[in-house]
Backbone bond lengths (Angstrom), bond angles and torsions (degrees), N, CA, C in turn:
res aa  C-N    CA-C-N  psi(-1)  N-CA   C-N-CA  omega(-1)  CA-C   N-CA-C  phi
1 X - - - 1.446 - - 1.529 109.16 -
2 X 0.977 90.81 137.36 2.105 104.72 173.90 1.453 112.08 -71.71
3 X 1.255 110.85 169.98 1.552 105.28 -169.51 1.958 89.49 -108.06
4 X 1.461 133.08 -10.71 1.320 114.66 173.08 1.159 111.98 -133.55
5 X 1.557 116.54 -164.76 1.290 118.56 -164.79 1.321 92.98 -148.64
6 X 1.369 114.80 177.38 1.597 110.53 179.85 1.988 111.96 -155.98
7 X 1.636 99.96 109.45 1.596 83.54 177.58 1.127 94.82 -111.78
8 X 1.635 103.80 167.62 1.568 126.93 -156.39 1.288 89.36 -138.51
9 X 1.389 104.95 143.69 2.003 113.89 154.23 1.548 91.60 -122.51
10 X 1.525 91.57 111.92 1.993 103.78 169.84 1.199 103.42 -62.48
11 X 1.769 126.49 -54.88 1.460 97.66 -169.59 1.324 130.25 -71.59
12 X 1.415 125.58 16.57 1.282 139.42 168.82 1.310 128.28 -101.83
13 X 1.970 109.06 -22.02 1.521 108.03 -155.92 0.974 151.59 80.72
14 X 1.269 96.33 9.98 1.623 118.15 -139.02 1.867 88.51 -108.95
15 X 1.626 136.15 144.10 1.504 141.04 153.62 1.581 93.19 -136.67
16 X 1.219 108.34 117.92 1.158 126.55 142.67 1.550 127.75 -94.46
17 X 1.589 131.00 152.46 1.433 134.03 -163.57 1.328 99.05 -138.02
18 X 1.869 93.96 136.69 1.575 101.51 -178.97 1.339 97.37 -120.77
19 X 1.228 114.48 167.34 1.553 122.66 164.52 1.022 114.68 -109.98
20 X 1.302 131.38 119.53 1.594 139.15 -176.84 1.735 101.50 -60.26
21 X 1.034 143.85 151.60 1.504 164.56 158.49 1.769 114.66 -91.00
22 X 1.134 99.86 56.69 1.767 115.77 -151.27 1.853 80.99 -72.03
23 X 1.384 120.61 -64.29 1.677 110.67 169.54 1.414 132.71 -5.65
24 X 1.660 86.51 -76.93 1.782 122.04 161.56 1.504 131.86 -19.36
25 X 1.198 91.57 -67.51 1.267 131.55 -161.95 1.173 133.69 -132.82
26 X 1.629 122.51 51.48 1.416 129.44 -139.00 1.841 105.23 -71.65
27 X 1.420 104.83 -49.55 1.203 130.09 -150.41 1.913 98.14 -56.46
28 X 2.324 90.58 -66.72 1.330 118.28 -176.55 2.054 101.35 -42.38
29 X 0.938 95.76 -52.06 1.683 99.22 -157.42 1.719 97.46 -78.86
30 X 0.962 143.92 -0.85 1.196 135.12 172.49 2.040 107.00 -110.04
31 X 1.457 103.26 -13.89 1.834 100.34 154.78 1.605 112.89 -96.54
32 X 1.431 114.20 8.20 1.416 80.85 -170.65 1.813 80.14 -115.74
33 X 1.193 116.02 -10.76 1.685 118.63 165.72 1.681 110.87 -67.35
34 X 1.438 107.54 -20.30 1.753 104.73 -167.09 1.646 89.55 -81.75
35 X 1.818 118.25 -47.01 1.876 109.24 -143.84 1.425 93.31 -99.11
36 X 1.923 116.51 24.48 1.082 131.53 146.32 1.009 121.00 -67.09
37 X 1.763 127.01 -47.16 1.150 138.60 -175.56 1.749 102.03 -5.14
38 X 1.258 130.34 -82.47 1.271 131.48 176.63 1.511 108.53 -89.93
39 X 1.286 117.80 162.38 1.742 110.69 -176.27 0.957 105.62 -110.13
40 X 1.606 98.89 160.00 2.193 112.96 -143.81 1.565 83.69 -113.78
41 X 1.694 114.12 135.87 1.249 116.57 170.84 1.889 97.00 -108.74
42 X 1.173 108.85 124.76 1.958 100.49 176.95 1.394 86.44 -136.78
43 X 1.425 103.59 -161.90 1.635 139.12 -168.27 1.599 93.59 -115.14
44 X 1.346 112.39 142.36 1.981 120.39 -179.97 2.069 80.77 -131.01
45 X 1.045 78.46 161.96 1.991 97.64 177.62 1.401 82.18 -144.77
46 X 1.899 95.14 162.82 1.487 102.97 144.67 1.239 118.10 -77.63
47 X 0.886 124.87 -166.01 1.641 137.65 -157.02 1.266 106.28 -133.27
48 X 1.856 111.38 145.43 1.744 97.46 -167.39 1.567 105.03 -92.43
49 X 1.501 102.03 -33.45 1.468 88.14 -160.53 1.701 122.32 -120.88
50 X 1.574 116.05 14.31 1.288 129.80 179.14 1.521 114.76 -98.99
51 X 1.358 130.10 3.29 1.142 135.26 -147.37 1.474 132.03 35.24
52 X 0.937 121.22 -146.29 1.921 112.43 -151.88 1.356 107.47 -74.93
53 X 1.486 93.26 101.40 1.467 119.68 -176.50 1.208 121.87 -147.61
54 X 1.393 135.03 133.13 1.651 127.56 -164.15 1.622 95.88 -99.76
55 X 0.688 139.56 159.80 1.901 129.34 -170.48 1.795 92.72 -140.64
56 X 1.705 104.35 127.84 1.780 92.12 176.98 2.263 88.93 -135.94
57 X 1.403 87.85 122.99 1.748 115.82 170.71 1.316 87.35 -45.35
58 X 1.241 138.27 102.71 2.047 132.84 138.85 1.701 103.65 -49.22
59 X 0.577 91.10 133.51 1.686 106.89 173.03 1.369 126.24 -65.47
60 X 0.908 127.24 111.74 1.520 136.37 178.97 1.271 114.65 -20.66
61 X 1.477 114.61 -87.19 1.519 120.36 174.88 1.597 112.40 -48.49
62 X 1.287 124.89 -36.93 1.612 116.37 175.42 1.965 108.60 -59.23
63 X 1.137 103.54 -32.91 1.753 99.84 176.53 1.117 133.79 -122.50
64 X 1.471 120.14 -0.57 1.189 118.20 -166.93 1.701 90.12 -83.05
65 X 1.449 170.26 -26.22 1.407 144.60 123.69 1.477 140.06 -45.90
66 X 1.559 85.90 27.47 2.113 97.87 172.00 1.148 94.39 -133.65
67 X 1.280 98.69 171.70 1.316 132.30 -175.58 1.849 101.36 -50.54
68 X 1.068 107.39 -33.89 1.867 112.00 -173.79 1.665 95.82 -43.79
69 X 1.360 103.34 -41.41 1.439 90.21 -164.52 1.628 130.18 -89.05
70 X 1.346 103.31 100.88 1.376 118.59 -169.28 1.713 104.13 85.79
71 X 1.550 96.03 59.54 1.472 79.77 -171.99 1.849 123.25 -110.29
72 X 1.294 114.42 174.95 1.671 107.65 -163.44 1.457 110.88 -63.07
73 X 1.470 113.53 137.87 1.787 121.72 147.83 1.362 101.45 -2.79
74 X 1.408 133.75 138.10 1.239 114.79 149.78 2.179 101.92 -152.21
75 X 0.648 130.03 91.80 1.485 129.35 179.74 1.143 97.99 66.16
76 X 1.535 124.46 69.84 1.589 137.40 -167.30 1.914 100.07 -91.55
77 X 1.337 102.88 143.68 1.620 108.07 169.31 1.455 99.61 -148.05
78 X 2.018 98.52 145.21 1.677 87.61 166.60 1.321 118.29 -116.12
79 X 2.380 105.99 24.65 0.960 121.29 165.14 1.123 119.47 -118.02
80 X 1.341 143.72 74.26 1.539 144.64 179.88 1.519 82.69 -55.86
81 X 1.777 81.83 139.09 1.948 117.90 168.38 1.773 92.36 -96.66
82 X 1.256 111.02 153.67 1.630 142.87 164.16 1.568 97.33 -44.57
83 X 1.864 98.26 93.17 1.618 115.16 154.22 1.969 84.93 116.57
84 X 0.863 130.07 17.27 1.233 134.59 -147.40 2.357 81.46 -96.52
85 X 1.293 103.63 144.00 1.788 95.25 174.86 1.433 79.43 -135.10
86 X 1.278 106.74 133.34 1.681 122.67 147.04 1.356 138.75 -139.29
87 X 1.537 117.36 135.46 1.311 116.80 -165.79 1.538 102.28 -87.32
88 X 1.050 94.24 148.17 1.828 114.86 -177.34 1.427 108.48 -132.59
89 X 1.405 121.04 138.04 1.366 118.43 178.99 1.804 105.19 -123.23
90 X 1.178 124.34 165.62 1.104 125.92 -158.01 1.408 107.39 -156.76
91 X 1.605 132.51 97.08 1.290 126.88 -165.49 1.593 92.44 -64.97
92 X 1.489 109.79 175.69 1.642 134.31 142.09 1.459 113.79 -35.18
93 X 1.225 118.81 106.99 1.658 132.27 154.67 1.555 100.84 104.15
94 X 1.797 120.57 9.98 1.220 99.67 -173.49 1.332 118.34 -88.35
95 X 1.129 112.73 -29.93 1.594 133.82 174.83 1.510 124.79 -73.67
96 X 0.841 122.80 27.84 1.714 133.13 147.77 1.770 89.36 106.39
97 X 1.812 87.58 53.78 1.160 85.39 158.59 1.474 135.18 109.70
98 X 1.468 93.99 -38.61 1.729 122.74 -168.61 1.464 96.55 -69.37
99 X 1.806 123.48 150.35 1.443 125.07 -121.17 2.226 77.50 -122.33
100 X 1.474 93.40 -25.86 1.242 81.70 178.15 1.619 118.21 -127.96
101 X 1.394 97.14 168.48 1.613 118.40 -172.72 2.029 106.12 -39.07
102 X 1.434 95.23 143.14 1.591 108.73 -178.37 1.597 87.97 -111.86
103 X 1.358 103.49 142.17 1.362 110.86 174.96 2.254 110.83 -147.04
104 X 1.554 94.06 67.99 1.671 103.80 -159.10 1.458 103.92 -102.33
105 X 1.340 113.38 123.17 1.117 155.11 159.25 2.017 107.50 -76.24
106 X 1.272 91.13 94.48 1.654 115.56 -179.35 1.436 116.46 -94.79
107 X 1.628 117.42 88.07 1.411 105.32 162.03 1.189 125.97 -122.55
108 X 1.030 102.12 142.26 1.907 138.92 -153.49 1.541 115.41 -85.58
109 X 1.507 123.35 101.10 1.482 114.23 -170.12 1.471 111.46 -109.56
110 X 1.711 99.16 -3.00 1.728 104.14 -166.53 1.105 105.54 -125.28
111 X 1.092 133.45 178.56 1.737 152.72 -179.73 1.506 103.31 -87.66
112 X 1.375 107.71 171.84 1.729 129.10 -171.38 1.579 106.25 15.40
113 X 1.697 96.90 69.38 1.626 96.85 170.72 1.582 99.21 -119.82
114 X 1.118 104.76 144.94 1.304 129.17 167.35 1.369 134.40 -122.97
115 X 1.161 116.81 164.59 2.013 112.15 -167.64 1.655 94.50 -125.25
116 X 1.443 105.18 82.53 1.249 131.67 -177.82 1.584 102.12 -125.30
117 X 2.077 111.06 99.18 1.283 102.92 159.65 1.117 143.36 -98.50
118 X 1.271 145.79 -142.69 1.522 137.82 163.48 1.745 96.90 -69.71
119 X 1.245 101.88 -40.31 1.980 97.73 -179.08 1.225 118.14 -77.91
120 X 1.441 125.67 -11.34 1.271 130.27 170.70 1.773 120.76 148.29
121 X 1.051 96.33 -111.79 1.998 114.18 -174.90 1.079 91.31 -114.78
122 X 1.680 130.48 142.49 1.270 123.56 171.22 1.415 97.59 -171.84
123 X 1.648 106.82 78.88 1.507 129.62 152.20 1.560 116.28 4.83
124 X 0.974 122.43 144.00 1.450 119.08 167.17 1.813 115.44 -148.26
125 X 1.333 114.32 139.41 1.353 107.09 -161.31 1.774 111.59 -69.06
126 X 1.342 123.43 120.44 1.197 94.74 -178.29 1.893 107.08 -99.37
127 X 1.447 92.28 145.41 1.453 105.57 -154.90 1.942 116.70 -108.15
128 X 1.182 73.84 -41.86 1.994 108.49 -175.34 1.771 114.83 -128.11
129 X 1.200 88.79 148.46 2.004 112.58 174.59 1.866 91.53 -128.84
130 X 1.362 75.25 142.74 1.838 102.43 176.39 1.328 109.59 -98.99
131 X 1.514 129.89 101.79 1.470 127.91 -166.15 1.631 106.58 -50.02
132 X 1.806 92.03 139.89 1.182 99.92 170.40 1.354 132.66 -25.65
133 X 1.736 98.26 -61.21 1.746 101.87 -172.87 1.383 104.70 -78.07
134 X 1.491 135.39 48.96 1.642 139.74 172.67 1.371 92.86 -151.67
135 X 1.083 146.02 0.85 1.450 131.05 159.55 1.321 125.62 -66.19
136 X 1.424 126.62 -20.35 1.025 132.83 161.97 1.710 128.96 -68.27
137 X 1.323 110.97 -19.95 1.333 134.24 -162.17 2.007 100.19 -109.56
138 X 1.664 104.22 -30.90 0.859 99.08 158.09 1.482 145.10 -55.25
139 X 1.717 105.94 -46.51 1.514 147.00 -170.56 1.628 70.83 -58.06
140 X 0.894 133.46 -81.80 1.376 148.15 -137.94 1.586 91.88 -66.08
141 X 0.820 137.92 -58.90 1.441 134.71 178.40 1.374 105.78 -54.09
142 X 1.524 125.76 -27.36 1.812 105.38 -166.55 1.880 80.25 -99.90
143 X 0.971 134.17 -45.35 1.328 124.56 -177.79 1.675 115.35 -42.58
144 X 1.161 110.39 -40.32 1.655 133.32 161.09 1.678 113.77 -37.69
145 X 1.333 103.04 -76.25 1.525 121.87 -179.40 1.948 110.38 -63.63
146 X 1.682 109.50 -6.72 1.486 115.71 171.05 1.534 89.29 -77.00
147 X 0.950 113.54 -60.62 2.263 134.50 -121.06 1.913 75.95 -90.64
148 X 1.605 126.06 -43.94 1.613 118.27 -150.16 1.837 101.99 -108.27
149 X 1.288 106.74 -43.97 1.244 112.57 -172.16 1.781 106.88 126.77
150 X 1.538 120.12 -173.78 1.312 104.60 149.46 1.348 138.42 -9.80
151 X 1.714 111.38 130.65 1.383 109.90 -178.07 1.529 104.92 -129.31
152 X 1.317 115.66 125.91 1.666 115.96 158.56 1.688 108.72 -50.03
153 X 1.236 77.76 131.95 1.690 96.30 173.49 1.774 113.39 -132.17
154 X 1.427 132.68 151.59 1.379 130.93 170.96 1.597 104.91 -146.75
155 X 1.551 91.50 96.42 1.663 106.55 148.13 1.090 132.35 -55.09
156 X 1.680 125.90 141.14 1.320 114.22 -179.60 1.571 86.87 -170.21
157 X 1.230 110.91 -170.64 1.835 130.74 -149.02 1.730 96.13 -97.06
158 X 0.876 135.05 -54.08 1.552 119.00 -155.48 1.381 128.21 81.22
């Protein structure tokens, strides 16, 4: 396994590079390196209520047979620092309701953010850092997804 990962927004041009926290986070960073195996093209939003954060749905069938699903504590914060990625899992019915599994991938481009929901505090594993020299390119991508709406994004291994 590689130590990063790399998402891209094509219609921007844009590759940013993370470094996995494989130490950290043994468990998280070796499922989100497996439902890498091939690279995931989805939709990222901002996020309503943690501040500057792009939020991207993992896909059901990509995790619900890894470790993502329902998976251990692992170098938990309910303050991601600037470039900060954390996976969060979310059983059936916890999220206002919705019948199936949340599987959100939280990355963090701004300051005084927190993982404060309508249900409360809800830890998230942090897994990955967004290299320095791409934090800037990042900012620009969540400022993007304010000003445009939804942004294509494509995960993949590094």
């Amino acid at each position: 396994m590689s130590n990063q990962i790399k998402l891209s927004f094509p219609h921007h041009q844009i590759e940013i590079w993370a470094d996995l926290l494989t130490e950290k986070a043994p468990i998280t960073c070796k499922a989100i390196w497996e439902i890498l195996e091939t690279p995931l093209q989805v939709s990222c939003k901002h996020a309503m209520y943690t501040g500057k954060e792009l939020s991207i749905q993992l896909p059901q069938e990509r995790c619900d047979t890894t470790p993502l699903h329902e998976v251990a504590p692992e170098n938990q914060t309910c303050f991601p620092a600037v470039g900060d990625l954390l996976f969060t899992y979310m059983p059936p019915y916890a999220w206002n309701g919705i019948p199936a599994p949340i599987y959100d991938l939280g990355c963090f481009y701004g300051q005084d953010c927190r993982t404060f929901f309508p249900m409360g505090w809800v830890p998230g594993n942090r897994f990955a850092v967004i290299r320095q020299e791409d934090l800037e390119a990042f900012a620009l991508m969540g400022a993007k997804a304010i000003q445009e709406g939804q942004q294509t994004i494509i995960l993949q291994r590094a």
